[in-house]
N, CA, C and O atoms as a GROMACS GRO file, in nm:
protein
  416
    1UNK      N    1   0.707  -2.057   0.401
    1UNK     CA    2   0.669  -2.000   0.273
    1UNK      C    3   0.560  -2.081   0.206
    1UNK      O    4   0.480  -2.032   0.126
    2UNK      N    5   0.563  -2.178   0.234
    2UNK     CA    6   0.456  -2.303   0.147
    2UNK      C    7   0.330  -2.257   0.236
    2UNK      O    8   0.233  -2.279   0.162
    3UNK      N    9   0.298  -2.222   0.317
    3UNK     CA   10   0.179  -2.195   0.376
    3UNK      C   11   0.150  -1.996   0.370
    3UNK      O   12   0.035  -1.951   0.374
    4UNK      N   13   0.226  -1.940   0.365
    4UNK     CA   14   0.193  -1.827   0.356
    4UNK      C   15   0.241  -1.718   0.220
    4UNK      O   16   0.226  -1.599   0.194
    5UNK      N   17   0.300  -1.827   0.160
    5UNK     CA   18   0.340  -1.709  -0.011
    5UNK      C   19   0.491  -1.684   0.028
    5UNK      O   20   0.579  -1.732   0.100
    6UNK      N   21   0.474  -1.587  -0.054
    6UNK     CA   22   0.622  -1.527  -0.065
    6UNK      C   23   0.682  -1.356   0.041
    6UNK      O   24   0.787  -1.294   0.057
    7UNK      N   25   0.559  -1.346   0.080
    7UNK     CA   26   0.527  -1.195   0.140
    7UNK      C   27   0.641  -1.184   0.280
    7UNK      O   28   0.705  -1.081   0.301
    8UNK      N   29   0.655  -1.318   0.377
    8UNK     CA   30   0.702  -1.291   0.469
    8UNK      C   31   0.871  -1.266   0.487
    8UNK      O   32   0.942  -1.236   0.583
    9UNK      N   33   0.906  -1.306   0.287
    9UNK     CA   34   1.071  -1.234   0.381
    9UNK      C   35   1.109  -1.155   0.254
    9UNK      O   36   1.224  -1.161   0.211
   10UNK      N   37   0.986  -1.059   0.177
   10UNK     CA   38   1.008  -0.996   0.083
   10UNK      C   39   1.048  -0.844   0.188
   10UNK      O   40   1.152  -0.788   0.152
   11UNK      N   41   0.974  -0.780   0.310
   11UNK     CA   42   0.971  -0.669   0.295
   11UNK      C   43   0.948  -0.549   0.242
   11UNK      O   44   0.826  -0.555   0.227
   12UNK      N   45   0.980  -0.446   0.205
   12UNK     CA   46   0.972  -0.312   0.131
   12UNK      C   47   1.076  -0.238   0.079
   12UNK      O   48   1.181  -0.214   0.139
   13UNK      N   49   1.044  -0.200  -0.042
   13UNK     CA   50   1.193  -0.141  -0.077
   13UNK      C   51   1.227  -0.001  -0.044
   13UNK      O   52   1.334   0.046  -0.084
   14UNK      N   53   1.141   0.073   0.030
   14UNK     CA   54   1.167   0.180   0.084
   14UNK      C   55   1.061   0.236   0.181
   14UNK      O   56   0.946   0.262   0.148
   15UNK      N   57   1.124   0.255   0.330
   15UNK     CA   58   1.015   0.237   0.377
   15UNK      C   59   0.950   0.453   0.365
   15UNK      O   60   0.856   0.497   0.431
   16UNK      N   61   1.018   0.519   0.288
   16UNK     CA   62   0.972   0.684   0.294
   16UNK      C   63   0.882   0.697   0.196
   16UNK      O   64   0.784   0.761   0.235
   17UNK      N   65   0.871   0.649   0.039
   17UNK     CA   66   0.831   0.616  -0.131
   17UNK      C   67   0.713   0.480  -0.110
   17UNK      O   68   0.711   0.376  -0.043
   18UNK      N   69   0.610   0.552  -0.218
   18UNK     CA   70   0.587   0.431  -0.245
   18UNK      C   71   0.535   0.438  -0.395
   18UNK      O   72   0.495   0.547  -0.437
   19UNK      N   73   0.534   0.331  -0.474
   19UNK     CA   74   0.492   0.322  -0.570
   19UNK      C   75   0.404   0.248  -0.652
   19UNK      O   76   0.387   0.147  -0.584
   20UNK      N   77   0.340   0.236  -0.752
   20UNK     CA   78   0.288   0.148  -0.789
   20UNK      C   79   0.338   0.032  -0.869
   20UNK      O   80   0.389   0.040  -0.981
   21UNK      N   81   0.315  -0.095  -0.786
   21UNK     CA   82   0.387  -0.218  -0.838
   21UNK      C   83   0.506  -0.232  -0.700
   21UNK      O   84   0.565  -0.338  -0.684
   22UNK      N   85   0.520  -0.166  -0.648
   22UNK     CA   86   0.577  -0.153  -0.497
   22UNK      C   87   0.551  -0.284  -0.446
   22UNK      O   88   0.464  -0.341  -0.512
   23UNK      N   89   0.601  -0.357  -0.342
   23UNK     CA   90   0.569  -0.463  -0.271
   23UNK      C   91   0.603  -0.381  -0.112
   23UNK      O   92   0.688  -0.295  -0.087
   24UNK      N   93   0.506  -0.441  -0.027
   24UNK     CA   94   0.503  -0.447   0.097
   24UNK      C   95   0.488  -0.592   0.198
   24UNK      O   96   0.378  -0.637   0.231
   25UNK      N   97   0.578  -0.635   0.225
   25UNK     CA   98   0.521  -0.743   0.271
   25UNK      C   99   0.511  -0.890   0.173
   25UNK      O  100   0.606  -0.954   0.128
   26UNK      N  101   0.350  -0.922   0.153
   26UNK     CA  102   0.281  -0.971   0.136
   26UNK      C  103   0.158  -0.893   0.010
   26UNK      O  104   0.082  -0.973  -0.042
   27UNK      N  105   0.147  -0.772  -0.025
   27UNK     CA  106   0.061  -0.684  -0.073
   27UNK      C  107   0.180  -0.601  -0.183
   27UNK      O  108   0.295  -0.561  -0.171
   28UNK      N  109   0.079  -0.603  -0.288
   28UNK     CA  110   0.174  -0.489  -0.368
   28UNK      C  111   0.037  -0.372  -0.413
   28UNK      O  112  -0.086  -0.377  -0.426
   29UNK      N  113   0.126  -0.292  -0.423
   29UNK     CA  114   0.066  -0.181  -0.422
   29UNK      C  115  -0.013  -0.182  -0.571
   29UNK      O  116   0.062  -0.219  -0.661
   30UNK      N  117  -0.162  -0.145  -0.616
   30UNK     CA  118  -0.236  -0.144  -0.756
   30UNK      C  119  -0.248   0.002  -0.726
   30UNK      O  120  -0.190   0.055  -0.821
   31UNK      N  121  -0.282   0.076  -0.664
   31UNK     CA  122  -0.281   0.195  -0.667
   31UNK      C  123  -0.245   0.317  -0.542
   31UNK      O  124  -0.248   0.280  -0.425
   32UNK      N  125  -0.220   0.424  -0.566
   32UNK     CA  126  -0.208   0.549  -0.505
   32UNK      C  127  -0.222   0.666  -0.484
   32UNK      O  128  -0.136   0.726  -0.549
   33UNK      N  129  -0.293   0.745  -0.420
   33UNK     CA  130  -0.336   0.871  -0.481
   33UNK      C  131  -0.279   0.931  -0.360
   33UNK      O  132  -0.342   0.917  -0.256
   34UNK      N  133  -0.149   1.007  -0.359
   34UNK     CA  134  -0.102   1.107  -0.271
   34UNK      C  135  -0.170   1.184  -0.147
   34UNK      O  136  -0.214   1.297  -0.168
   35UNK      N  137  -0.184   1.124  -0.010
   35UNK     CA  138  -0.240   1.173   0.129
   35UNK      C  139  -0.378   1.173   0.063
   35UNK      O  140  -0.442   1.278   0.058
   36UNK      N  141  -0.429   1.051   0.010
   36UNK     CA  142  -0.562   1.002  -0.020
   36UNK      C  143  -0.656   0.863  -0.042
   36UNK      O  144  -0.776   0.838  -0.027
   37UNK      N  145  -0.557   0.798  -0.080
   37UNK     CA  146  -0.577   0.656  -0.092
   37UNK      C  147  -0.482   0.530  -0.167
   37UNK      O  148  -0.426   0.525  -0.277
   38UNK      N  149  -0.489   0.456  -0.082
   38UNK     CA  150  -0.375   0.342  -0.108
   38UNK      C  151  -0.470   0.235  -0.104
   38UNK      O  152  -0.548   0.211  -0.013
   39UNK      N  153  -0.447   0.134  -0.278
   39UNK     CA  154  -0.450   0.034  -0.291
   39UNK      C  155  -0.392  -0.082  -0.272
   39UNK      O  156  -0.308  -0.091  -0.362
   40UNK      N  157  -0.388  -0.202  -0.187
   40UNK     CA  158  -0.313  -0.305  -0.213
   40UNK      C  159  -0.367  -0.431  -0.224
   40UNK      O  160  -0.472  -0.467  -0.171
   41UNK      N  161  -0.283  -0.509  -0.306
   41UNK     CA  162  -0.378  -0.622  -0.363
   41UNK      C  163  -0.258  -0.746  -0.275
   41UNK      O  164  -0.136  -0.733  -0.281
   42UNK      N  165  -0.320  -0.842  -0.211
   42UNK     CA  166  -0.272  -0.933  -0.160
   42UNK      C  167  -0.204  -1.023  -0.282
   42UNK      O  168  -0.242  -1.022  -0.400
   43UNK      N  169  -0.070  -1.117  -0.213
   43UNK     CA  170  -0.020  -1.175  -0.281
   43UNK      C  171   0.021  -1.302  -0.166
   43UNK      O  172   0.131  -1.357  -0.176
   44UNK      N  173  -0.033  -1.325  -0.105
   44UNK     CA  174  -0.033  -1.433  -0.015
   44UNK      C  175  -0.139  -1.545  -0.080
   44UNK      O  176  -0.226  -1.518  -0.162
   45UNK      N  177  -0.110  -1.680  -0.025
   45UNK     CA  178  -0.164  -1.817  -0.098
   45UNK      C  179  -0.321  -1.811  -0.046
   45UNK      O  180  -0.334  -1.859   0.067
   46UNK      N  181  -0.442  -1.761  -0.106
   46UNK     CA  182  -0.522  -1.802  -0.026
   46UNK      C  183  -0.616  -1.811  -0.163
   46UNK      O  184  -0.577  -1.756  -0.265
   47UNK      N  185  -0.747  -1.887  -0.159
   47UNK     CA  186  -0.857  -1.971  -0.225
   47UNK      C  187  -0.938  -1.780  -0.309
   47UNK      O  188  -1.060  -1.769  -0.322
   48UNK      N  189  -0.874  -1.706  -0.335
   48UNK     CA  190  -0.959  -1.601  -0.373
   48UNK      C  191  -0.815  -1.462  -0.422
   48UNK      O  192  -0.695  -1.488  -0.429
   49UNK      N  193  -0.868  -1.348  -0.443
   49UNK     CA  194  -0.806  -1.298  -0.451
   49UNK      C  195  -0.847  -1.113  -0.338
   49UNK      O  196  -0.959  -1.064  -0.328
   50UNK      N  197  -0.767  -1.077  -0.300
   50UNK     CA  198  -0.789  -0.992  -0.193
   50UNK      C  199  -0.756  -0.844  -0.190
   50UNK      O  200  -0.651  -0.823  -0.250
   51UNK      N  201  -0.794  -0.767  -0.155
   51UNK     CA  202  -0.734  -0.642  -0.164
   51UNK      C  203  -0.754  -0.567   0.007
   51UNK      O  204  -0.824  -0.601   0.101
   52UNK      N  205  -0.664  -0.461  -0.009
   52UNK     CA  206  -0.718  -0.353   0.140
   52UNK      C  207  -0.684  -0.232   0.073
   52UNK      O  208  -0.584  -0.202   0.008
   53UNK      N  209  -0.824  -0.145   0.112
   53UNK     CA  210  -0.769  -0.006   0.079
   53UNK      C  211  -0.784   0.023   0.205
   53UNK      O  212  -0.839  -0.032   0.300
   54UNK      N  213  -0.679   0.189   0.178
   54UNK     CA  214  -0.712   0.278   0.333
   54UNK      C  215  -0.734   0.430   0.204
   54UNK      O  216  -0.673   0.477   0.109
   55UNK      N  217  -0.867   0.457   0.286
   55UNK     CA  218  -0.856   0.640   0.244
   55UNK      C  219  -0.844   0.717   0.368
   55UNK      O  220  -0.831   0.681   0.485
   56UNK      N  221  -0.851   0.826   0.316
   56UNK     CA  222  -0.846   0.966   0.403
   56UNK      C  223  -0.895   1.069   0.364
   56UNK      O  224  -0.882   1.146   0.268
   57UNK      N  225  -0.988   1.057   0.504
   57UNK     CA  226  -1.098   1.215   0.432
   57UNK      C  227  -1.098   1.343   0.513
   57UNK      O  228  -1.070   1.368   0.630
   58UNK      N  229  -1.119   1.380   0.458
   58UNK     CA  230  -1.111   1.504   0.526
   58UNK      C  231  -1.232   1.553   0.597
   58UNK      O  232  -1.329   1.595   0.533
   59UNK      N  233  -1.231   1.549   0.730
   59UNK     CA  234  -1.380   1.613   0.783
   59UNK      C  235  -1.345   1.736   0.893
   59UNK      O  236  -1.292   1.707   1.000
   60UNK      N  237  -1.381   1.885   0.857
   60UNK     CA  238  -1.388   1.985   0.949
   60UNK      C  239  -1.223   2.026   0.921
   60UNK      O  240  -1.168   2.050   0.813
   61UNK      N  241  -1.166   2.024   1.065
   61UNK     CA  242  -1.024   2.016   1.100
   61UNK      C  243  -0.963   1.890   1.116
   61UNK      O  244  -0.843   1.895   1.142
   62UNK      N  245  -1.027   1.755   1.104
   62UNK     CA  246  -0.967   1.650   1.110
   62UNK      C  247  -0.979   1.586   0.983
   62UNK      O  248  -1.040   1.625   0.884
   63UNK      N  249  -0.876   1.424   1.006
   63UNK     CA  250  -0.865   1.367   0.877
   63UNK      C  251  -0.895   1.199   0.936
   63UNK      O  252  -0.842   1.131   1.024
   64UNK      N  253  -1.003   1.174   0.844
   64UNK     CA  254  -1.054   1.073   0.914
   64UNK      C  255  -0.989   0.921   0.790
   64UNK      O  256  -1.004   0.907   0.669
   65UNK      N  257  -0.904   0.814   0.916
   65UNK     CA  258  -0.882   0.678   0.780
   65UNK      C  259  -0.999   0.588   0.808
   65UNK      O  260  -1.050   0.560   0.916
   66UNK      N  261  -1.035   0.545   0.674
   66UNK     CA  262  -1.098   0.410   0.646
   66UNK      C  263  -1.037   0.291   0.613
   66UNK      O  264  -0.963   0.330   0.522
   67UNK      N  265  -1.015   0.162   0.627
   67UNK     CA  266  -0.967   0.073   0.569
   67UNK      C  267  -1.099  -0.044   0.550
   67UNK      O  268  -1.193  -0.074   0.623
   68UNK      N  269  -1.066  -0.078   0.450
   68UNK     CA  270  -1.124  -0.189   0.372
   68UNK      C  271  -1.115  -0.256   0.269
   68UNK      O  272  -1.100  -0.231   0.149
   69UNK      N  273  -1.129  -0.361   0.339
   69UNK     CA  274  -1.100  -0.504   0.284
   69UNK      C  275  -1.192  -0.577   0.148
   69UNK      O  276  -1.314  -0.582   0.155
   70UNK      N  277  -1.132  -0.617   0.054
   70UNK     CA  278  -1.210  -0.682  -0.055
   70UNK      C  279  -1.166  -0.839  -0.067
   70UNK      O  280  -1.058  -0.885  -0.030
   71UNK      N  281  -1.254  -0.896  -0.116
   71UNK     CA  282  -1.204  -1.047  -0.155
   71UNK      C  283  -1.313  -1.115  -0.277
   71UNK      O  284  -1.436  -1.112  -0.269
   72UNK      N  285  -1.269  -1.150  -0.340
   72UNK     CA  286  -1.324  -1.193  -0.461
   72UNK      C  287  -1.277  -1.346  -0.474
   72UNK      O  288  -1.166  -1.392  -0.499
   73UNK      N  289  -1.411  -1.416  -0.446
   73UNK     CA  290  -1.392  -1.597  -0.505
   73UNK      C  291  -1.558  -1.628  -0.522
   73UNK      O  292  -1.663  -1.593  -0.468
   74UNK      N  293  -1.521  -1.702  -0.617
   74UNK     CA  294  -1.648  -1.792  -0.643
   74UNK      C  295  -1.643  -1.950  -0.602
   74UNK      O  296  -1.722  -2.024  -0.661
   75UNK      N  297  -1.567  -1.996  -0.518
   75UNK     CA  298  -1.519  -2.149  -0.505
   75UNK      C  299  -1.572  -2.141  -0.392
   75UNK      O  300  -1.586  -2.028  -0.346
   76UNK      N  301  -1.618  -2.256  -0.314
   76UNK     CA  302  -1.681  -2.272  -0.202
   76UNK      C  303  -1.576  -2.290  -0.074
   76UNK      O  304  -1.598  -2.251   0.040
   77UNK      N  305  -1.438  -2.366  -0.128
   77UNK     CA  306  -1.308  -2.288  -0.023
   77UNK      C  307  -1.263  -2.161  -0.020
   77UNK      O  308  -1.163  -2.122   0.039
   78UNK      N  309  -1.317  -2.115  -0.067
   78UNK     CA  310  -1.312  -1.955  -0.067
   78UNK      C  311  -1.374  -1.903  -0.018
   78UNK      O  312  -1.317  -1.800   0.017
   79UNK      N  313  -1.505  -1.907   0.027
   79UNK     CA  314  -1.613  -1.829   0.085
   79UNK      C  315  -1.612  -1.936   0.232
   79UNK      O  316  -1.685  -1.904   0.326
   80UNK      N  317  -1.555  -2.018   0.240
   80UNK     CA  318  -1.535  -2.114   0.398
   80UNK      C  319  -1.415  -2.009   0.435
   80UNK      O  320  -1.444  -1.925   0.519
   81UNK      N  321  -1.313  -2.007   0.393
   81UNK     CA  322  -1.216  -1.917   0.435
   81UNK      C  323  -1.232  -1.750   0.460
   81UNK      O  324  -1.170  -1.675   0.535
   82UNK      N  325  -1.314  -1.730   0.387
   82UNK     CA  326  -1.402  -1.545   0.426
   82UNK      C  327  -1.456  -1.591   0.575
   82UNK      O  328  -1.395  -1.574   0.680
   83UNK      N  329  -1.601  -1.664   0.557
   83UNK     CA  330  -1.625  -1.683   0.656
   83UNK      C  331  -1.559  -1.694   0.792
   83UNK      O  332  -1.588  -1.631   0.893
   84UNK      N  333  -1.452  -1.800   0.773
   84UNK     CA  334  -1.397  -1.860   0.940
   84UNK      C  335  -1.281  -1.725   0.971
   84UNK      O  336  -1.259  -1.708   1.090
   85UNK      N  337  -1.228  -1.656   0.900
   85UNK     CA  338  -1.190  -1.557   0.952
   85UNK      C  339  -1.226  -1.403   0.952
   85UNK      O  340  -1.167  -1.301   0.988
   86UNK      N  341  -1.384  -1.440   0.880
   86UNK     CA  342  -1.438  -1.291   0.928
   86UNK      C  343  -1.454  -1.202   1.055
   86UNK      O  344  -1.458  -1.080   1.067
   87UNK      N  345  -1.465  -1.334   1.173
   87UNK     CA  346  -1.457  -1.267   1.280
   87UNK      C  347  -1.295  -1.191   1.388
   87UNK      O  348  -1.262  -1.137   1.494
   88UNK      N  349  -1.257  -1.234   1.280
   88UNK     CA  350  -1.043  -1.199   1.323
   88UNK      C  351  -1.037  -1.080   1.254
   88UNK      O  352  -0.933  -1.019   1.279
   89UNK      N  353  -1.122  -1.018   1.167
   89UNK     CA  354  -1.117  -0.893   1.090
   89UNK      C  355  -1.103  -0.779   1.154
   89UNK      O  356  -1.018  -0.692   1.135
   90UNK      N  357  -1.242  -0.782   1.278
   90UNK     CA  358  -1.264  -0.692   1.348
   90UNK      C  359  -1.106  -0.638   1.412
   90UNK      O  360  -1.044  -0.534   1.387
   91UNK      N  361  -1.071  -0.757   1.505
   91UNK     CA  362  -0.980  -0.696   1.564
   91UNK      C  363  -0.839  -0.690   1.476
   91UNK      O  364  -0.747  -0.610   1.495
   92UNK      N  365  -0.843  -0.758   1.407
   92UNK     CA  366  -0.686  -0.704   1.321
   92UNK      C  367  -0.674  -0.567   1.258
   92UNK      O  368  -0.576  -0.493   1.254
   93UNK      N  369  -0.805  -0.546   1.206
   93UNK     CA  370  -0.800  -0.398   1.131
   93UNK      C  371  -0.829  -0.269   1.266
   93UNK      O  372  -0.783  -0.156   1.247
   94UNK      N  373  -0.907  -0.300   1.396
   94UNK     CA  374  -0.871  -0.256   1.514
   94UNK      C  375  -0.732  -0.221   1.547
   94UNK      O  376  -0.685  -0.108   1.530
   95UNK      N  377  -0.660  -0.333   1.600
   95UNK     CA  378  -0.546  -0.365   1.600
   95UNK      C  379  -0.420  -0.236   1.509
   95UNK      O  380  -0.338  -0.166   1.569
   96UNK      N  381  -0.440  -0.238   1.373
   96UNK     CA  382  -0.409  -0.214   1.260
   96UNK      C  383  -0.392  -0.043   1.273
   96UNK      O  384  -0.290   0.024   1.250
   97UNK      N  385  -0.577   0.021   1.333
   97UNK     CA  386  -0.552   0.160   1.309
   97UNK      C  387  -0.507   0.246   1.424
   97UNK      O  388  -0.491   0.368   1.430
   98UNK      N  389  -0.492   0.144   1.518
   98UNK     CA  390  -0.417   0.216   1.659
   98UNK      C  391  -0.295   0.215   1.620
   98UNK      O  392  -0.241   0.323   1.643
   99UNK      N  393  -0.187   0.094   1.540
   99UNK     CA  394  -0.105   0.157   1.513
   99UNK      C  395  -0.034   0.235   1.432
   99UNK      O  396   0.085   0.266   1.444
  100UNK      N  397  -0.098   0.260   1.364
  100UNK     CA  398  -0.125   0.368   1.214
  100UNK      C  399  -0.125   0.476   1.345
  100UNK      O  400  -0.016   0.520   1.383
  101UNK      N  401  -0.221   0.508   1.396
  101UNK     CA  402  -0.243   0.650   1.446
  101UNK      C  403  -0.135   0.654   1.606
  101UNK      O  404  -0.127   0.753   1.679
  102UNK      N  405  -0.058   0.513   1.630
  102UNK     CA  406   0.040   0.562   1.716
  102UNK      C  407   0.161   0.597   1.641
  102UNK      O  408   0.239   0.665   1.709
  103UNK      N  409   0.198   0.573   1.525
  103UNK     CA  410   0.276   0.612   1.417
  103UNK      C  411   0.300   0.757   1.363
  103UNK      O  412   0.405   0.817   1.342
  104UNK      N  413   0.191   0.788   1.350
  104UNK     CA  414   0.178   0.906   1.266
  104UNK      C  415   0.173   1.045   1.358
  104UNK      O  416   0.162   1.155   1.304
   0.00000   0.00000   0.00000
């Protein structure tokens, strides 16, 4: 817990609902807009403050997700820590929408 917050033995309080002020994890939910977009704002220990959205758009007959990532610091351990794991992004959010879409 001293190295990663409080996120890893909070869980979810329901995994069917979600709400705003909801916790997942590590992330609580700032916003929601019903089969459209989910806000979550990190609550893990790190030099900045973070968010991930995912939307969903609608294109043709399909529904296409986006996810993306925000981080906000002005401290120079903060932007060392963007940096050294910008390149782990790729594949975690990779990672991330295969299993979203083996899920769903």
């Amino acid at each position: 817990r001293i190295l990663t917050g409080v996120g890893t033995l909070r869980g979810r309080k329901s995994y069917y609902y979600l709400n705003i002020n909801d916790v997942i994890d590590f992330w609580r939910i700032e916003d929601i807009k019903p089969n459209k977009m989910l806000l979550l704002r990190a609550e893990m220990k790190i030099p900045g403050k973070a968010w991930l959205k995912f939307e969903i758009d609608n294109e043709n007959d399909k529904r296409r997700l986006s996810v993306t990532a925000y981080y906000d610091t002005h401290s120079f351990l903060g932007k060392a820590y963007w940096y050294m794991f910008l390149p782990f992004h790729h594949f975690i959010f990779k990672h991330l929408i295969e299993e979203i879409e083996k899920r769903s």
